[in-house]
ZAFI-18512 format. One record per residue (C-alpha): x, y, z; chain; residue in one letter. Coordinates in steps of 0.2 Angstrom, whole numbers, always signed. Layout:
BEGIN
<site><px>X</px><py>Y</py><pz>Z</pz><chaine>A</chaine><residu>A</residu></site>
...
//
This chain:
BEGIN
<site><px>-205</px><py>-241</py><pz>-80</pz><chaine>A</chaine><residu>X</residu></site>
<site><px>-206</px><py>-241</py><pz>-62</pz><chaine>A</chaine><residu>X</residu></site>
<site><px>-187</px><py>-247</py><pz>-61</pz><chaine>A</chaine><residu>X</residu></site>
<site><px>-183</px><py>-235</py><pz>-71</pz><chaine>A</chaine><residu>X</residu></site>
<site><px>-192</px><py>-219</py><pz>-62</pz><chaine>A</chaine><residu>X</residu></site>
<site><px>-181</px><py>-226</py><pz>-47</pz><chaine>A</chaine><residu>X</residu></site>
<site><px>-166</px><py>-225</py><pz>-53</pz><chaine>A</chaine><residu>X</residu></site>
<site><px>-167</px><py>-209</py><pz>-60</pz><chaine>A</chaine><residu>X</residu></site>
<site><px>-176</px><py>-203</py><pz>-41</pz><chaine>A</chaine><residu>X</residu></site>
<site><px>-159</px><py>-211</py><pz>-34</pz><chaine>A</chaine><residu>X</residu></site>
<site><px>-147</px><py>-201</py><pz>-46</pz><chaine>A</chaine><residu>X</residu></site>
<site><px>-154</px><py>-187</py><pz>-44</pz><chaine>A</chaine><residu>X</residu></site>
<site><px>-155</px><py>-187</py><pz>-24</pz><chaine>A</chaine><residu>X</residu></site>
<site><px>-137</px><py>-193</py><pz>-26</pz><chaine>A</chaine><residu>X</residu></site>
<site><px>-134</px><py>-178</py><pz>-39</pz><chaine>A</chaine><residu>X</residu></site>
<site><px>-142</px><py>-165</py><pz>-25</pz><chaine>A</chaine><residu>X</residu></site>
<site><px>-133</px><py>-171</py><pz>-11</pz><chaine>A</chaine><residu>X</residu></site>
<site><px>-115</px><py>-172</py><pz>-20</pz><chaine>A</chaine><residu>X</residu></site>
<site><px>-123</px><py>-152</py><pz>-23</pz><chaine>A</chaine><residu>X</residu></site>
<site><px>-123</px><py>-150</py><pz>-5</pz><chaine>A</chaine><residu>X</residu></site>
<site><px>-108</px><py>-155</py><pz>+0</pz><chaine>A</chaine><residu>X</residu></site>
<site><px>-100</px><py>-147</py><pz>-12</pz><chaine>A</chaine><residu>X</residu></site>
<site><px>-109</px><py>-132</py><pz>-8</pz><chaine>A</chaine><residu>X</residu></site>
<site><px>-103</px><py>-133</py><pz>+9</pz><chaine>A</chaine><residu>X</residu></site>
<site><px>-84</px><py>-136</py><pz>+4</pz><chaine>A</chaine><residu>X</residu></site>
<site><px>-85</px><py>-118</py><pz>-7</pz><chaine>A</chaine><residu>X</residu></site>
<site><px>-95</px><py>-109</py><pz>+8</pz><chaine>A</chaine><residu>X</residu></site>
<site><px>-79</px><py>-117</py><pz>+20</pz><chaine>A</chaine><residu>X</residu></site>
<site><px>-66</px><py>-112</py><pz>+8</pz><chaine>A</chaine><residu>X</residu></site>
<site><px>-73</px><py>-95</py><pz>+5</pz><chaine>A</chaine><residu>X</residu></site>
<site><px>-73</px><py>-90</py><pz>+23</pz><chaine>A</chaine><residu>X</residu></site>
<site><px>-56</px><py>-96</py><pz>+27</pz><chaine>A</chaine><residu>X</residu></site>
<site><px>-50</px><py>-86</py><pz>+12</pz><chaine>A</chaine><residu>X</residu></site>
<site><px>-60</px><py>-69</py><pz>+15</pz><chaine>A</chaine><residu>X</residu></site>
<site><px>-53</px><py>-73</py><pz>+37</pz><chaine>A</chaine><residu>X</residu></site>
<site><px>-35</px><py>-71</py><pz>+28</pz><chaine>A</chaine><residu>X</residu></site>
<site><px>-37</px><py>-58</py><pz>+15</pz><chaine>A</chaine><residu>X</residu></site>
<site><px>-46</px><py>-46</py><pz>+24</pz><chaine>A</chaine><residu>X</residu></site>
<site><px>-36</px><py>-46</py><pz>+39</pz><chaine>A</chaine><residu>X</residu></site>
<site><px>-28</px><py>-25</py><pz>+35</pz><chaine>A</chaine><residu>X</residu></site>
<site><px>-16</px><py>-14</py><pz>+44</pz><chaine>A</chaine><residu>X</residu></site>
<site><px>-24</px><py>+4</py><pz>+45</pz><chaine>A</chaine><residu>X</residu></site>
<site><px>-13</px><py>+17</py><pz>+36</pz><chaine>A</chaine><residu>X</residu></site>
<site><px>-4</px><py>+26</py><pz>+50</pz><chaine>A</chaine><residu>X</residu></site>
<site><px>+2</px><py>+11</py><pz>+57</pz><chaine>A</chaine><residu>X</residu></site>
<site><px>+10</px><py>+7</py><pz>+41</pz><chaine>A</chaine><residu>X</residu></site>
<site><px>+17</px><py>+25</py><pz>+42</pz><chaine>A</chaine><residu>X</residu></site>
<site><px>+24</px><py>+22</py><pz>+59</pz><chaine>A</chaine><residu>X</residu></site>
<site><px>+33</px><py>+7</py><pz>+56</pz><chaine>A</chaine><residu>X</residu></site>
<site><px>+40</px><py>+15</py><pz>+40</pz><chaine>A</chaine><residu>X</residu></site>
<site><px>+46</px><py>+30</py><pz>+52</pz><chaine>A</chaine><residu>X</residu></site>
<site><px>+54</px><py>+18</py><pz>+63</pz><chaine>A</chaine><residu>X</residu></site>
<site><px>+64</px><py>+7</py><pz>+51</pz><chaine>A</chaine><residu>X</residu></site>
<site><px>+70</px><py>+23</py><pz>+43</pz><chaine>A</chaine><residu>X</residu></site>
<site><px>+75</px><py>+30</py><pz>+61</pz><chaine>A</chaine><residu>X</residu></site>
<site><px>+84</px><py>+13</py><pz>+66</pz><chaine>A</chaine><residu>X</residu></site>
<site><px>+91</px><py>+13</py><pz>+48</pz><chaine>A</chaine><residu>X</residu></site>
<site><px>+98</px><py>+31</py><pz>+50</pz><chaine>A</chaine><residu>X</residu></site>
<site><px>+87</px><py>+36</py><pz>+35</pz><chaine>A</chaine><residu>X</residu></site>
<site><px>+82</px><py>+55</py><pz>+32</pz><chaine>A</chaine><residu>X</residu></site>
<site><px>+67</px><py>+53</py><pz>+19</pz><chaine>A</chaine><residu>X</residu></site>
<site><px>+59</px><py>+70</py><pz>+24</pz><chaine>A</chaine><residu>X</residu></site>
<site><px>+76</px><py>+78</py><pz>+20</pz><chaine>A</chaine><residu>X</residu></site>
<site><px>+79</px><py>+66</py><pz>+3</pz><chaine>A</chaine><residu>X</residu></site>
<site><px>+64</px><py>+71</py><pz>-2</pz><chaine>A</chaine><residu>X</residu></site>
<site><px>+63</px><py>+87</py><pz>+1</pz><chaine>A</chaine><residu>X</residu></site>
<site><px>+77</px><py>+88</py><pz>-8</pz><chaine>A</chaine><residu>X</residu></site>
<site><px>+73</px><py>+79</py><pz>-22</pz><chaine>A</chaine><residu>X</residu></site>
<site><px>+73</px><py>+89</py><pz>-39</pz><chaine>A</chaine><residu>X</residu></site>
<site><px>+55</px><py>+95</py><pz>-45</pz><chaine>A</chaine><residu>X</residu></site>
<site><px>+48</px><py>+91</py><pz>-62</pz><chaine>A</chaine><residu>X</residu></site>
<site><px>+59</px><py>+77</py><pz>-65</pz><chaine>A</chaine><residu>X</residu></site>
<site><px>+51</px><py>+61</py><pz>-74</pz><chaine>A</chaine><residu>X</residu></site>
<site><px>+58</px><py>+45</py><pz>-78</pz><chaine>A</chaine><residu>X</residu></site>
<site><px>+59</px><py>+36</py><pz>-96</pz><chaine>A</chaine><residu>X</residu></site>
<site><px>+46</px><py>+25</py><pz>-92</pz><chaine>A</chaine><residu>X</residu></site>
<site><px>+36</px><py>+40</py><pz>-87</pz><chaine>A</chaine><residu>X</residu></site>
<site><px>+38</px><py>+51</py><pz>-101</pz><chaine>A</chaine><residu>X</residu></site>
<site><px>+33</px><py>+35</py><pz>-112</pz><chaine>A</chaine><residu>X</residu></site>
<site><px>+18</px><py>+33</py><pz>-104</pz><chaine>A</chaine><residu>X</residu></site>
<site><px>+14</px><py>+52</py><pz>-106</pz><chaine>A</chaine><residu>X</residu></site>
<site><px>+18</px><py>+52</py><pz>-123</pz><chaine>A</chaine><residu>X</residu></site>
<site><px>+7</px><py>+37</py><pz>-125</pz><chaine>A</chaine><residu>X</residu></site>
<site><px>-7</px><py>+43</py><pz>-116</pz><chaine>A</chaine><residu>X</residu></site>
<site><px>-6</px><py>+60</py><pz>-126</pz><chaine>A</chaine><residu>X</residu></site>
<site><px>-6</px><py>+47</py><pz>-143</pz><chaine>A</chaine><residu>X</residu></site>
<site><px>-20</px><py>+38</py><pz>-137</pz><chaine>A</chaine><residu>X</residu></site>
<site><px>-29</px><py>+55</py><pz>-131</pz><chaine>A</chaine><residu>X</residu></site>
<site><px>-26</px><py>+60</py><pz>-151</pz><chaine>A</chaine><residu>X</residu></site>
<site><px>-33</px><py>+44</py><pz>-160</pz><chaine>A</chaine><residu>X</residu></site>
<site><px>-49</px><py>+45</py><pz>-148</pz><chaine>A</chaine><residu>X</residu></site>
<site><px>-51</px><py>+60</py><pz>-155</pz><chaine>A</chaine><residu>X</residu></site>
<site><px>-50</px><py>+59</py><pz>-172</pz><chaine>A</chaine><residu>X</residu></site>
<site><px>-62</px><py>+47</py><pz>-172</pz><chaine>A</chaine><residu>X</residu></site>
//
């Protein structure tokens, strides 16, 4: 009986420290994950770099899209409105 109380003492401090380490590995792999993924560019920088490829590229997006015709949707849009708008209808006959 004792033998057996042992043995399931020794498993168990096994079990616990294999629980440990693994812990450890996931705590590790977490923080070198979240180091990578939360490294962010604020906004205006973004905005900056956009300008400046444009200017090197000799773009004019504030003139394209100024000049862009108003109201105009794709196929893919009007789809997806028509959709919605079906989906809109069904909840509401319900």
């Amino acid at each position: 009986m004792f033998q057996k109380s042992l043995q399931i003492t020794l498993v168990m401090e096994k079990f616990e420290k294999q629980f440990e380490d693994l812990d450890v590995q996931t705590q590790t792999m977490e923080n070198a994950m979240s180091s990578t993924t939360t490294m962010t560019t604020p906004a205006d920088e973004v905005d900056t770099l956009i300008a400046q490829v444009a200017e090197e590229a000799g773009l004019e997006l504030d003139e394209q899209m100024a000049n862009a015709p108003l109201g105009t949707t794709s196929k893919a849009e009007q789809e997806q409105d028509e959709l919605t708008e079906r989906l809109a209808r069904l909840r509401n006959q319900n």
